[in-house]
Every structure is written in C-alpha cells, then in structure tokens.
N, C-alpha and C positions, 0 to 999 in steps of 0.2 A: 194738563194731560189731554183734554179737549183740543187744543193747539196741533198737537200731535197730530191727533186724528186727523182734525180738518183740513192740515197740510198735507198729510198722503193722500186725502178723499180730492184735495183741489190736482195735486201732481197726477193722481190718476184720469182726471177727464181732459187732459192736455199730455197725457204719453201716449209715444208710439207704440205701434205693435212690439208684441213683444213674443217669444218661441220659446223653447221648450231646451232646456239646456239638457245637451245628448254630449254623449264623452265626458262626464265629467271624471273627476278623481274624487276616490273617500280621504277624508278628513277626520279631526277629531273636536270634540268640545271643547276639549282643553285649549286648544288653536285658535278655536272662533265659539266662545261660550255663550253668543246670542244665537245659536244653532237651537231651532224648534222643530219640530214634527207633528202633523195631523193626523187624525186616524178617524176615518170618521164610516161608522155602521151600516150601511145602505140596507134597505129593510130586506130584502136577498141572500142578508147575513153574510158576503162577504165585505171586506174591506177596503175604503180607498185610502188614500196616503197621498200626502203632499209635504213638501221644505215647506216653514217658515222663517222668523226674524222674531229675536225678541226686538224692541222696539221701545220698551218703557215697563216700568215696575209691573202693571197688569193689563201687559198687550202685545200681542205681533202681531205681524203682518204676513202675509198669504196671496195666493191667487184666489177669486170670486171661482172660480171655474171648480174648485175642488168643494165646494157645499152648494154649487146651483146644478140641481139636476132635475129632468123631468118628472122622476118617479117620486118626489116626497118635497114637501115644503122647508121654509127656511125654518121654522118651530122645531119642527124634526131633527133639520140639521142641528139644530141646535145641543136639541137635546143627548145628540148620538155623535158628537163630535170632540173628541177630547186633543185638546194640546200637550207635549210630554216633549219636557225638557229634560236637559242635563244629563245627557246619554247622546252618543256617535250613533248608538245600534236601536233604534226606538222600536223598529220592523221585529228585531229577535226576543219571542215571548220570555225567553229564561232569562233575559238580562234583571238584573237586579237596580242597575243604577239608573233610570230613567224616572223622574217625575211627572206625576199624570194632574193636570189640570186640566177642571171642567170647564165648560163655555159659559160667559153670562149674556154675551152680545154679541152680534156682528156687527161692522159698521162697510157700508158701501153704498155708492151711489145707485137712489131711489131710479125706480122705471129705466133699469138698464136694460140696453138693447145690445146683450152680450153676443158678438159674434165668437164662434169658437175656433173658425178658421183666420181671424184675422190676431183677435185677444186685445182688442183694444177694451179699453176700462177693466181687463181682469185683475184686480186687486179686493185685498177684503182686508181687514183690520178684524182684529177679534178680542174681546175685553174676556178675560177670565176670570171667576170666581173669587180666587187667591191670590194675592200678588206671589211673584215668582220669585223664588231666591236665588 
C-alpha cells in the first residue's frame, strides 16, 4: 500500500502545473465508483469541498491545496476533514447514499513550497480510518 503512496508523492514532485477543471459535466458513481468527495470544516464553520479518487482499499487522492490553508494547521485539517463516498451528490445534506469516512493521515510532500497560482506539487494522498467498501 506504501508503494501507492510513494509513487503519487514521487509523480507529484516531477508534474506539471496543473488548473482547475471549469465546464465540467456531472456524472454518476455508478460510472466511475472510485468517485470521492472532501468536505472539510474551516473554523469559520463554513465548508470547503474538493473531487477526489479512490486510489486503494484506505486511500485517495486529492489536491494539497484543499487542507493547506493559512488559518488552521494540518492537525485541524485533519481532524475536520471527512472523505464520503459512494454518492454522485456528496454536497446535498438529505442524501442518504453517501458514505462518510474519517481521516487518519495525510500523505505529501514535506517543506512544500505550494504556489497556488502555479499548482505545482498540489497533490495530497489521504489514509482513512476504515477501509472503503
């Protein structure tokens, strides 16, 4: 499982920039069932959100950019960051179908010198609690 990781952690400090995917189309789970969503608390109490990937039994992958933020450390992130699968609609509170997994780790590269205007090295890997079904 460590393989995993360390193969996105090394792809990420040799990929190019990367942007912000605008137009896209919705899709469903059923379609692409490694389809993940972040949701993660910001002490401000509102919410941010980001796509991820599942990636392996207890992990995907993500941008760095959606748990590096000025106002709260990566502990915080941690602790205020849930991953929820198995749902299209993760954003719509009345859904019933979406799976909520806690975080137990991030994984990214140490002393990053995240540009946000450029996005180079923005990847994050994230181990959670429960392997995902």
């Amino acid at each position: 499982m460590l393989n995993v990781v360390g193969i996105a952690l090394i792809l990420a400090t040799v990929s190019l920039p990367t942007f912000a995917v605008e137009g896209g189309e919705k899709t469903s789970v059923e379609k692409y069932p490694f389809l993940a969503q972040l949701s993660l608390t910001k002490p401000n109490g509102r919410t941010g959100r980001c796509s991820a990937s599942i990636i392996a039994p207890q992990f995907v992958i993500s941008t760095f950019h959606c748990i590096h933020k000025r106002e709260f450390d990566e502990s915080y992130a941690i602790d205020n960051t849930l991953v929820i699968t198995g749902t299209s609609d993760a954003y719509n509170p009345s859904n019933p179908n979406g799976i909520v997994h806690k975080v137990e780790r991030f994984y990214h590269k140490d002393n990053v010198s995240y540009d946000l205007f450029v996005g180079i090295v923005d990847i994050l890997i994230i181990k959670v609690k429960v392997v995902i079904s």
